[in-house]
N, C-alpha and C positions, 0 to 999 in steps of 0.2 A: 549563670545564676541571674536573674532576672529582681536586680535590688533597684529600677530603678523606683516603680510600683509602689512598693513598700518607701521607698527614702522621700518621696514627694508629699505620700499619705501621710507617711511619720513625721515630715516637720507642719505642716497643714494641720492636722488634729494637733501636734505637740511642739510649739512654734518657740515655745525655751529650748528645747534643745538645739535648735540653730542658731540663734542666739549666745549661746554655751558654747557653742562650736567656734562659731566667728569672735568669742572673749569679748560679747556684749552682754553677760549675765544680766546687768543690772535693765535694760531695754524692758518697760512693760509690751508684754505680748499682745496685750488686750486693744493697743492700737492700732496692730496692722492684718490686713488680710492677707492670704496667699493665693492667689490666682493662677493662671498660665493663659494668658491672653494669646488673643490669636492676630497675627499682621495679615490682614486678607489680604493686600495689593501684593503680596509676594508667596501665601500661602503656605507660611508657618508658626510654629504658633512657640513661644517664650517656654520653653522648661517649668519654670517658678521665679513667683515675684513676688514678695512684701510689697504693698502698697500701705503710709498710713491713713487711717481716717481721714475724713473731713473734720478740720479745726487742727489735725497735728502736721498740717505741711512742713512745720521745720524740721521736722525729721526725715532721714535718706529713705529711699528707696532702695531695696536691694534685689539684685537679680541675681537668681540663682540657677547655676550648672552644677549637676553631677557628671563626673567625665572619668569613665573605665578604660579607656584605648586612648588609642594615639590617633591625633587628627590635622594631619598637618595644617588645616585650614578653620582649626577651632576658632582662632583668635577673630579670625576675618570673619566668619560667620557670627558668631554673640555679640561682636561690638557694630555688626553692622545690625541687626537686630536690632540692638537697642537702641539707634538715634534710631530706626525708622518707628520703633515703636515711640520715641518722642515726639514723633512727626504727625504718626496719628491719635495720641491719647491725649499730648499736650498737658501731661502731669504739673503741677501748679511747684512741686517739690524742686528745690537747687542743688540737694545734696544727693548722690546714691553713686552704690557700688556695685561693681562684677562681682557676684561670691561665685570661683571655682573651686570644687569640693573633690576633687583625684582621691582614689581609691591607696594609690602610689604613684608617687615622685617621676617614677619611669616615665609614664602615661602622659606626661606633661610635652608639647611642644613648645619650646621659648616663643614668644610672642615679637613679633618683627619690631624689630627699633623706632618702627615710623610711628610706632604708639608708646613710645617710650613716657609721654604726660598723659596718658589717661593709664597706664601701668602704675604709674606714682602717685596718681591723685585718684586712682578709681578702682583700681584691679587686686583683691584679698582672693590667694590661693590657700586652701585647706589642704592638707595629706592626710588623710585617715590612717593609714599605716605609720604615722609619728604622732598623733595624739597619746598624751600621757596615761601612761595603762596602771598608775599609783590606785591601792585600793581607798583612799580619801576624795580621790575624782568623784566627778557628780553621774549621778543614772543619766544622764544626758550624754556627755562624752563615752560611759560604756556601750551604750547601745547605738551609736557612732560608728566604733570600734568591731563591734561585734558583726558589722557587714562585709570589712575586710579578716577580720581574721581565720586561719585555714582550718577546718573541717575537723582534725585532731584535739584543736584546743578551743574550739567554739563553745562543745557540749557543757566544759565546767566556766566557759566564760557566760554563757546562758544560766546558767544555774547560780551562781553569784549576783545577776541582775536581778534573775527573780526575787530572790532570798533578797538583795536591795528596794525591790520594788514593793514589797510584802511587809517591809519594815518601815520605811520612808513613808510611804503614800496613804494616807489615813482616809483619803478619797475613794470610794470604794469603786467608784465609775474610773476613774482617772489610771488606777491599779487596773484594771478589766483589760484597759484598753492598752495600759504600758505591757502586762505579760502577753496581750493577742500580738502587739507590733514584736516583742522575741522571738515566739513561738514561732509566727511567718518566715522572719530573719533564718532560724534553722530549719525551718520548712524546705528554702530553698538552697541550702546546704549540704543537705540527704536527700538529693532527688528520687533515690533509691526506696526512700524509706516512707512507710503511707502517715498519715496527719493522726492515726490511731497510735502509731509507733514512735513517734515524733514527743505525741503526751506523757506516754510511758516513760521514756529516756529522759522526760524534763520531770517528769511528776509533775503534771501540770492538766488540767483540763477547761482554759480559758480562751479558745479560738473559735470555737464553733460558735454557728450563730453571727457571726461578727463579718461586716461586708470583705474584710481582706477572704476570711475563710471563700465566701462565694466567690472572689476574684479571681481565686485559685481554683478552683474545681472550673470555673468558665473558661479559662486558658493551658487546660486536660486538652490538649486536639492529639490525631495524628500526625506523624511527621508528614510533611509533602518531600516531595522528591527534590524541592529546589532547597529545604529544611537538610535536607540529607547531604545536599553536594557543599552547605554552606556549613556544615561540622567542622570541616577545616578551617574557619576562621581564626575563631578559638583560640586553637592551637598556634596559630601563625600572632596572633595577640600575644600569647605568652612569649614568643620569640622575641618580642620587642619592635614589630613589625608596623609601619604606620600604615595607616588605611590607604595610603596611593600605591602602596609596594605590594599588601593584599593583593588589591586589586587587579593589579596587574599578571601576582602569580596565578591566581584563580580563574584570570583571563573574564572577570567582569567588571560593570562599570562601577566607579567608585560610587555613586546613591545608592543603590543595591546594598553594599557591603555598610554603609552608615546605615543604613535602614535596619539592617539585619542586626547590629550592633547595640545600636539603639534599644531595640526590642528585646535583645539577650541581657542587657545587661541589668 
């Protein structure tokens, strides 16, 4: 399922719900932007960033991973990222955070002890699969929720957001755009299932028209044949399998198989 798309979109367009996630409710949204800068001297570019405005430097910076798999070299990769990205943006900000955002707990590599002061003073891990699923929680945290949750119980977790989103949001823009980011969510849920049959099951007809809608029908391809032998991933992810172990059973190199990961998930 390819939630990363949508998870980047969705806090970009709807920047309280991250906010909400990381139990900074009270954080106005309206000061920072989200970005995904790019380090050209090494030729990658940041996941997502909150940056705030000009005039609210005292407020952190936060960098954000979403992370589905295991890597055993996550840690050394994002925190090297980000001094180089200090190195060349020279952000004027003293305060900010790693936010990693695991889908589950599993997924997680412990982070090597040689960073055990930037873990304590900088590093806020999220688990999706332990956010509180109480029906008082905020539409923020359910539609969180609703990118890990399994295919059986998604369809009436969908259905309760809407029916939240329809009640709550008196924004008639803001509603559009919170039922298109569900809809998507279960889009990629039922791959099986077409985006006609998707509205049906939700009673819903708020997607179309809407740039996710086109982001999806643009990433409709055929499989290739390298698509075909990389099926097995997946599956070896669900094992509990970190991305060096993959690799090796697959007998390719480990960029390949994060590349591939990356884009699946």
């Amino acid at each position: 399922m390819k939630t990363d798309v949508i998870f980047y979109e969705l806090i970009k367009e709807l920047p309280q719900i991250f906010f909400e996630i990381i139990e900074k409710p009270e954080t106005n949204p309206n000061i920072y932007t989200f970005t995904a800068p790019e380090i050209k001297q090494q030729s990658f570019r940041l996941d997502g960033l909150f940056s705030p405005a000009k005039g609210f430097e005292s407020e952190p910076l936060y960098f954000v991973e979403l992370q589905t798999y295991k890597d055993e070299e996550f840690y050394e990769r994002l925190f090297g990222e980000i001094f180089v990205y200090f190195r060349q943006y020279k952000p004027a900000n003293s305060d900010w955070y790693a936010i990693v955002i695991y889908d589950r707990r599993i997924h997680e590599t412990p982070p090597h002890p040689r960073y055990r002061v930037l873990i304590e003073q900088h590093l806020r891990c999220i688990y999706l699969n332990e956010l509180s699923t109480r029906p008082e929680d905020s539409l923020g945290i359910g539609i969180a929720k609703l990118f890990i949750e399994v295919p059986t119980k998604a369809t009436s977790l969908a259905q309760q957001l809407i029916n939240q989103a329809k009640e709550n949001l008196p924004d008639e823009n803001l509603q559009k755009k919170v039922l298109a980011f569900i809809q998507a969510i279960v889009f990629y849920k039922f791959p099986n299932l077409t985006l006609e049959e998707i509205e049906a099951m939700l009673d819903l007809d708020a997607f179309k028209n809407t740039r996710l809608y086109e982001s999806i029908l643009a990433k409709t391809k055929p499989e290739t044949e390298l698509e075909t032998k990389l099926k097995l991933v997946s599956k070896c992810v669900d094992k509990g399998m970190s991305i060096q172990e993959i690799a090796e059973f697959l007998e390719l190199d480990v960029d390949t198989i994060r590349k591939y990961l990356q884009e699946q998930s």
